[in-house]
ZATOR-331310 format. One line per 8 residues: number of its first residue (from 0); for each residue x, y, z of N, C-alpha, C, CB. Coordinates in nm, 2 decimals, m for minus. Glycine has a CB too. Layout:
BEGIN
NUM> X,Y,Z,X,Y,Z,X,Y,Z,X,Y,Z | ... $
//
This chain:
BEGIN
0> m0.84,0.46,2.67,m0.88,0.34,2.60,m0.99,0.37,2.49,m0.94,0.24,2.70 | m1.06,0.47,2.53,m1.17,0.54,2.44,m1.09,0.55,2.31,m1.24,0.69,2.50 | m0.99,0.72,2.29,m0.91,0.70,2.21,m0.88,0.57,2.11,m0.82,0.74,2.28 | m0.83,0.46,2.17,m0.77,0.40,2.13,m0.85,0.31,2.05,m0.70,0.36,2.21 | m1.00,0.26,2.07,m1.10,0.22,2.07,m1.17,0.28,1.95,m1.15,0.24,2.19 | m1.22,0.41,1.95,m1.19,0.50,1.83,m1.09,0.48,1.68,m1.13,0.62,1.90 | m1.01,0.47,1.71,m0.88,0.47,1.59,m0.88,0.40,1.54,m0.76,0.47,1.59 | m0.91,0.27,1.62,m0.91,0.11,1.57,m1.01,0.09,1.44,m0.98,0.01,1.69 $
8> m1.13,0.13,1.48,m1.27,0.13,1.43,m1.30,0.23,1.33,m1.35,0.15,1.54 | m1.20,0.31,1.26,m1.20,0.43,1.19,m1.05,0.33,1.09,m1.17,0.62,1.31 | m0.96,0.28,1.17,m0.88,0.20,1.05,m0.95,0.10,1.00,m0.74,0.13,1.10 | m1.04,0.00,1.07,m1.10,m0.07,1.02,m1.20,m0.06,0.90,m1.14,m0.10,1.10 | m1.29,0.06,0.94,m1.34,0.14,0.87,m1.30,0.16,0.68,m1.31,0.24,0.95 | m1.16,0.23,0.69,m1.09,0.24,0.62,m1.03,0.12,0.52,m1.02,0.29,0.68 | m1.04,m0.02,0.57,m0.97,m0.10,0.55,m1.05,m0.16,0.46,m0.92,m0.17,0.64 | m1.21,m0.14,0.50,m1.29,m0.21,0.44,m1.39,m0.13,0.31,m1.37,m0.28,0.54 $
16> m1.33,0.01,0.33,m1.37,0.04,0.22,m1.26,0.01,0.11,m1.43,0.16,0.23 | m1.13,0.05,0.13,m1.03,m0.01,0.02,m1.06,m0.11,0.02,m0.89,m0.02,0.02 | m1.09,m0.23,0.03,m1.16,m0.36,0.02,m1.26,m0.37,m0.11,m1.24,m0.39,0.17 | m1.32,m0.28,m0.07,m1.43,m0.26,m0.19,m1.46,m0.16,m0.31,m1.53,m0.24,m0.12 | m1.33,m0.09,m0.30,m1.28,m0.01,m0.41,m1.17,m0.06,m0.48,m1.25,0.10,m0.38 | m1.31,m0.07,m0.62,m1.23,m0.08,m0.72,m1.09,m0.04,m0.79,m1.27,m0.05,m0.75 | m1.01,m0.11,m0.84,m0.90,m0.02,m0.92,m0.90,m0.13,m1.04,m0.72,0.01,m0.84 | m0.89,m0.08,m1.16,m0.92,m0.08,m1.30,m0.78,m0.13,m1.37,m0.96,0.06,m1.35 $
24> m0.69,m0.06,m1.31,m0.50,m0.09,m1.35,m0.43,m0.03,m1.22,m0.42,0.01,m1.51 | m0.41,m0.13,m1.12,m0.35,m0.16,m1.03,m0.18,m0.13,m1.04,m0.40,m0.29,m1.03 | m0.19,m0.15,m1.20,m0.03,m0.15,m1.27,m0.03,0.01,m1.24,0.00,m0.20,m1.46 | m0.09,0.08,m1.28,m0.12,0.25,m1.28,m0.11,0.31,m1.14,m0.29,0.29,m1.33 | m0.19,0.23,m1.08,m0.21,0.28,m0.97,m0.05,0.34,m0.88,m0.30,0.15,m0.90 | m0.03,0.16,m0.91,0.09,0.17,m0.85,0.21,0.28,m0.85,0.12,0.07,m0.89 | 0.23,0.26,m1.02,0.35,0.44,m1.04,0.28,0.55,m1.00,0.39,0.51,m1.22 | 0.15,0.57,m1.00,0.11,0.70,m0.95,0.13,0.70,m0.81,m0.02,0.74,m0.98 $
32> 0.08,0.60,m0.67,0.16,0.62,m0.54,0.31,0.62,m0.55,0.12,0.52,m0.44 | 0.36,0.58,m0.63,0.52,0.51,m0.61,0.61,0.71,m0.61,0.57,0.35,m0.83 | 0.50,0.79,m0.71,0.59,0.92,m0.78,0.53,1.02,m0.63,0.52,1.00,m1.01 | 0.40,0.97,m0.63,0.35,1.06,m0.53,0.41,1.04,m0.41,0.21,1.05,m0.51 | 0.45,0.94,m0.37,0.52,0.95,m0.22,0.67,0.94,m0.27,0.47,0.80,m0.10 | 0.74,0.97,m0.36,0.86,0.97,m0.37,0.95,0.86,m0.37,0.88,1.03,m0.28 | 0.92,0.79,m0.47,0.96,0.62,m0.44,1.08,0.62,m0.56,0.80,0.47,m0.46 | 1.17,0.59,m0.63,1.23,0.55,m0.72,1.15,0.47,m0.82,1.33,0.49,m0.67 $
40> 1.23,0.46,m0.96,1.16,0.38,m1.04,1.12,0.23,m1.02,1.23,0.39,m1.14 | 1.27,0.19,m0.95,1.37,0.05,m0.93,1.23,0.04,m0.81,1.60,0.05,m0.87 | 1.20,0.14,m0.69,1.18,0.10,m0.58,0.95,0.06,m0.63,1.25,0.26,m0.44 | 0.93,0.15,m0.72,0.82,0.11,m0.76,0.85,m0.06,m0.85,0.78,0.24,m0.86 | 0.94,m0.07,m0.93,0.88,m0.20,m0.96,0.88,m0.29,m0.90,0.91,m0.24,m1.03 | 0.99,m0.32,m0.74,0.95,m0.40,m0.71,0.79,m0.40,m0.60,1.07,m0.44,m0.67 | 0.71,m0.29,m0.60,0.60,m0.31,m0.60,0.55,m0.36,m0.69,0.56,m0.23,m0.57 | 0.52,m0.36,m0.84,0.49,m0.40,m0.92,0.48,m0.57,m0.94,0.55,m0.33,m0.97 $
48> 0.63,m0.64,m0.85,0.65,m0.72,m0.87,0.55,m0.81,m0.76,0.78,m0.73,m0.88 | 0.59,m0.77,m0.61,0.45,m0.79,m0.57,0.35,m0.83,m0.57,0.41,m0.75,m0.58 | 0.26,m0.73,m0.63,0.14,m0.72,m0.68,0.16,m0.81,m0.79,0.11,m0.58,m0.71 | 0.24,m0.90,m0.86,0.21,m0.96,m0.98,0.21,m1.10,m0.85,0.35,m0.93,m1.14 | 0.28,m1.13,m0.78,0.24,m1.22,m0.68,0.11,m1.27,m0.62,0.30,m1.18,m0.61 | 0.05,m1.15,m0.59,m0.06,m1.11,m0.53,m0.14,m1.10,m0.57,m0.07,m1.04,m0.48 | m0.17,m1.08,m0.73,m0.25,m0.98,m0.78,m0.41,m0.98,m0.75,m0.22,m0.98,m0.93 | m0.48,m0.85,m0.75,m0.62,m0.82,m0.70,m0.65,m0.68,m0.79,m0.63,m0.80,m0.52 $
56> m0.79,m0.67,m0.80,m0.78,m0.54,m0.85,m0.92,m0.42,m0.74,m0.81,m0.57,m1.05 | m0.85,m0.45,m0.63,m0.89,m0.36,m0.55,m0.82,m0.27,m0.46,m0.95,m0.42,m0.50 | m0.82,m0.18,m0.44,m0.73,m0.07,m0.36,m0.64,m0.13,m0.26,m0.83,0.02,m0.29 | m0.71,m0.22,m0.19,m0.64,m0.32,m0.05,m0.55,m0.37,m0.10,m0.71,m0.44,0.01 | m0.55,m0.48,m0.25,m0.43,m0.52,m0.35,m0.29,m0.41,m0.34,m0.50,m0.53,m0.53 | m0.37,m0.32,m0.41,m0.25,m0.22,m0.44,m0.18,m0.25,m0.30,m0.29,m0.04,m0.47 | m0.27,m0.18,m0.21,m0.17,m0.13,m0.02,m0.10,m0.22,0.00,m0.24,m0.12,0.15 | m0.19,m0.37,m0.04,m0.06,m0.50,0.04,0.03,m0.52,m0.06,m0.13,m0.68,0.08 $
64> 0.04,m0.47,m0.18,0.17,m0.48,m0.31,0.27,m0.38,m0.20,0.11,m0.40,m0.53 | 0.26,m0.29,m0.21,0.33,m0.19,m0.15,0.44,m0.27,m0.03,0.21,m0.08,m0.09 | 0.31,m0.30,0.06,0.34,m0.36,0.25,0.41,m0.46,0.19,0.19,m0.42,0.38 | 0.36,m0.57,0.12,0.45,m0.69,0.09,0.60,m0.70,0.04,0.39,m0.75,0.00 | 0.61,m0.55,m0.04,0.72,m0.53,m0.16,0.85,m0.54,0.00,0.71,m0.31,m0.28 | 0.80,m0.46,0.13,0.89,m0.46,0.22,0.96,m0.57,0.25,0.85,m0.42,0.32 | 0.91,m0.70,0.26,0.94,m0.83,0.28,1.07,m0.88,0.23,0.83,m0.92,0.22 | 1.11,m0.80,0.11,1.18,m0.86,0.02,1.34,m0.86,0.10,1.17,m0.78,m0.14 $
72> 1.43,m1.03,0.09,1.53,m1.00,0.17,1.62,m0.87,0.16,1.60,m1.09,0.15 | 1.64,m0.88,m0.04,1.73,m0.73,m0.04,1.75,m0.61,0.01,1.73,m0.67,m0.12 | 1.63,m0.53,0.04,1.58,m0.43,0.05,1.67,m0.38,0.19,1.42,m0.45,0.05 | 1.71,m0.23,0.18,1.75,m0.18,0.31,1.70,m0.19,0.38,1.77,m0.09,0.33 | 1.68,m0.16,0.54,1.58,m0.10,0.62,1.55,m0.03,0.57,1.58,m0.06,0.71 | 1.59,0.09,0.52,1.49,0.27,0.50,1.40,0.17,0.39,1.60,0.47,0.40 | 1.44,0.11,0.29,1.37,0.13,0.15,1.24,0.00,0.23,1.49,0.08,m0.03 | 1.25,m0.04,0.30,1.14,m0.17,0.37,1.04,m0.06,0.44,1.24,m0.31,0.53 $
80> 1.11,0.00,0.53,1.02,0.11,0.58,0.98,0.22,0.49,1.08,0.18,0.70 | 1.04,0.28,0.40,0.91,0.32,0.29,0.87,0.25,0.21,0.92,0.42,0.22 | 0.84,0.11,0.18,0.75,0.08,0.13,0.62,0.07,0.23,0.80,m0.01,0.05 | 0.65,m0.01,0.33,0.55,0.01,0.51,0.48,0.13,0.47,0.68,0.05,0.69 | 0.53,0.25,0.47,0.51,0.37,0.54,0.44,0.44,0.42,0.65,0.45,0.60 | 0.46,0.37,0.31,0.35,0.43,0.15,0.23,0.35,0.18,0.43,0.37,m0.06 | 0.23,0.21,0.19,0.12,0.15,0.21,0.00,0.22,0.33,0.17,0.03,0.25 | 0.07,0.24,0.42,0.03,0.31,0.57,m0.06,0.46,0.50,0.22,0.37,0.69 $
88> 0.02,0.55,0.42,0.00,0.61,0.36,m0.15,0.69,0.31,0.07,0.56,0.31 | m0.13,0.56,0.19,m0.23,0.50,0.11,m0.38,0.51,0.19,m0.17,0.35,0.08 | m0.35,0.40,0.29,m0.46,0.39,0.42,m0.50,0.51,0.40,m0.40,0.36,0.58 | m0.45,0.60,0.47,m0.50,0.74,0.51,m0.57,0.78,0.45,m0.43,0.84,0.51 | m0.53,0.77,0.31,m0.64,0.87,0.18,m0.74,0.84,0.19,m0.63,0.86,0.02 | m0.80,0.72,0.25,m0.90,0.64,0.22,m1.05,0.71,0.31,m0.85,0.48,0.27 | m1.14,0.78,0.27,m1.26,0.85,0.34,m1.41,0.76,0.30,m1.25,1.04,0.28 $
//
């Protein structure tokens, strides 16, 4: 439970500093995770689109453009789960 207790509190951690980091072009941001994790052009804009839903210009914005993009009815499974799994990603970088 310790473990578990731990992780929580280190994602949280994480959640709230993307919260409070800045991003400048969100639009930018975006193709640069979209190439870096391997995403398609088509599969980046509908992050893009998203994020034009949503829009914020903080790091958290970007992640939930990403997480949200999965929502979309069209979308395969795989392409729902990597957009999930870029957002998730994203998280990580966050120190």
């Amino acid at each position: 439970m310790e473990e578990v207790r731990r992780l929580a509190m280190a994602q949280e951690g994480k959640m709230r500093l993307s919260i409070e980091s800045k991003v400048d072009d969100p639009r930018a941001s975006i193709i640069t995770f979209g190439r870096r994790f391997g995403l398609t052009s088509e599969e980046t804009q509908e992050v893009q689109t998203a994020w034009d839903c949503e829009p914020g210009y903080t790091l958290w914005a970007v992640i939930q453009a990403f997480t949200s993009a999965a929502k979309a009815n069209h979308l395969s499974a795989e392409q729902a789960f990597r957009f999930q799994r870029t957002g998730g990603m994203i998280l990580s970088l966050v120190r």
